[in-house]
Legacy VTK file of the C-alpha trace (Angstrom):
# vtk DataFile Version 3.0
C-alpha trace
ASCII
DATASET POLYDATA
POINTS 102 float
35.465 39.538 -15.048
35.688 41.909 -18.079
38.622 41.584 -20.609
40.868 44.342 -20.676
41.824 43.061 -24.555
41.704 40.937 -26.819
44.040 39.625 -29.724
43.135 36.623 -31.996
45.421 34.369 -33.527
45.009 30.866 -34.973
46.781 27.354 -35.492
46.860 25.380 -38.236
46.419 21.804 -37.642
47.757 19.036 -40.176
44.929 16.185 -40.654
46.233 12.986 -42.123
43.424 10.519 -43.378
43.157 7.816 -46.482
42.913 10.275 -48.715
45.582 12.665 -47.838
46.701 14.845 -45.335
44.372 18.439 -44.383
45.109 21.421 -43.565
42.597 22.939 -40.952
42.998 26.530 -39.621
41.515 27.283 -36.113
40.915 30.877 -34.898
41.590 31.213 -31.238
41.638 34.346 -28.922
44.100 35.442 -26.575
42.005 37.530 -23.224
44.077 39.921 -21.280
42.114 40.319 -17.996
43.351 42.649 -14.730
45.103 39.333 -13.570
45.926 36.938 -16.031
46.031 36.662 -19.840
44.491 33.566 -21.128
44.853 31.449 -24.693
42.992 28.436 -25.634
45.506 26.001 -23.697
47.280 28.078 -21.239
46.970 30.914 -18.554
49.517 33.286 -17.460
48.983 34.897 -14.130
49.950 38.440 -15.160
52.864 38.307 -12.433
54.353 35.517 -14.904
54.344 37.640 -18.107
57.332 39.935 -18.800
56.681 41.338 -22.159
55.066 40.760 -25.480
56.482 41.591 -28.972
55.570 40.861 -32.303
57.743 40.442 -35.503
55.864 40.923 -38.694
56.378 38.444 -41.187
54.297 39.963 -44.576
51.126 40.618 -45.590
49.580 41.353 -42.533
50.745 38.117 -41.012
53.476 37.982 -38.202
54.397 35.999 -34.956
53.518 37.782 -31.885
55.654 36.357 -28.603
54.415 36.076 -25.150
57.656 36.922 -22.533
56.900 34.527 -19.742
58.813 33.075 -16.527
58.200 29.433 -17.972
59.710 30.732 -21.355
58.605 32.336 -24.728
55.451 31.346 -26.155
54.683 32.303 -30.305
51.342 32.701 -31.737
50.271 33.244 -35.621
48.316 36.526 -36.512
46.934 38.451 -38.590
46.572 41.796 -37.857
49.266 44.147 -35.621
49.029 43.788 -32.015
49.767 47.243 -31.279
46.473 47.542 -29.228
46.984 44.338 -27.198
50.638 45.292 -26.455
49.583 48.979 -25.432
46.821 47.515 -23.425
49.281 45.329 -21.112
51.905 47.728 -20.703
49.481 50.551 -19.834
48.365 48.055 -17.304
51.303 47.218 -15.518
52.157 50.931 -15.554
49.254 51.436 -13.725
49.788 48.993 -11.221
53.430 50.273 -10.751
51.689 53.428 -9.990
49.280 52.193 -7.442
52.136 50.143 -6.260
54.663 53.262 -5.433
51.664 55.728 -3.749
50.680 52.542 -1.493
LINES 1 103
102 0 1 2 3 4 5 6 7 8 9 10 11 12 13 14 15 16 17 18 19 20 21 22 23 24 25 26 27 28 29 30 31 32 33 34 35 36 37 38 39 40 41 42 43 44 45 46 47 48 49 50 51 52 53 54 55 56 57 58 59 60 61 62 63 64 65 66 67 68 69 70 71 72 73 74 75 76 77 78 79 80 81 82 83 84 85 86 87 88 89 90 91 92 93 94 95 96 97 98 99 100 101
């Protein structure tokens, strides 16, 4: 199946060893497909996902939050999710649409 969009955030991981502790960064991707939106742990069937919304925090970087029936999930990015966001709620509209003329 074909993603409808896709956002990428990361997670930084602390690393403790004998020398120290390490800071690691991992890029991850959050896929919006037609039924389900999908990041590297979890997946939301669409049904489950209210809303999305994004608070910026500076320099490009900001938290975006993921609206959900088992609560709200946060994820560190990068860039504005304007696109992602636009591309889920012209989704559901759609299906609201098919929804009402069915």
């Amino acid at each position: 199946m074909k993603p409808i969009a896709v956002q990428p955030y990361y997670k930084i991981e602390r690393k403790l060893n004998s020398t120290g502790q390490q800071y690691l960064t991992d890029e991850r991707e959050m896929v919006l497909y037609e039924d389900r939106l999908i990041t590297h742990r979890r997946e939301f069937p669409l049904m489950d996902v209210f809303d999305m919304s994004y608070r910026r925090l500076g320099a490009g970087e900001g938290l975006f939050y993921l609206h959900t029936s088992k609560g709200v999930f946060s994820y560190t990015i990068r860039h504005d999710p304007a696109r992602f966001i636009r591309a889920f709620q012209d989704h559901e509209r759609s299906k609201q649409q098919v929804r009402v003329r069915g």
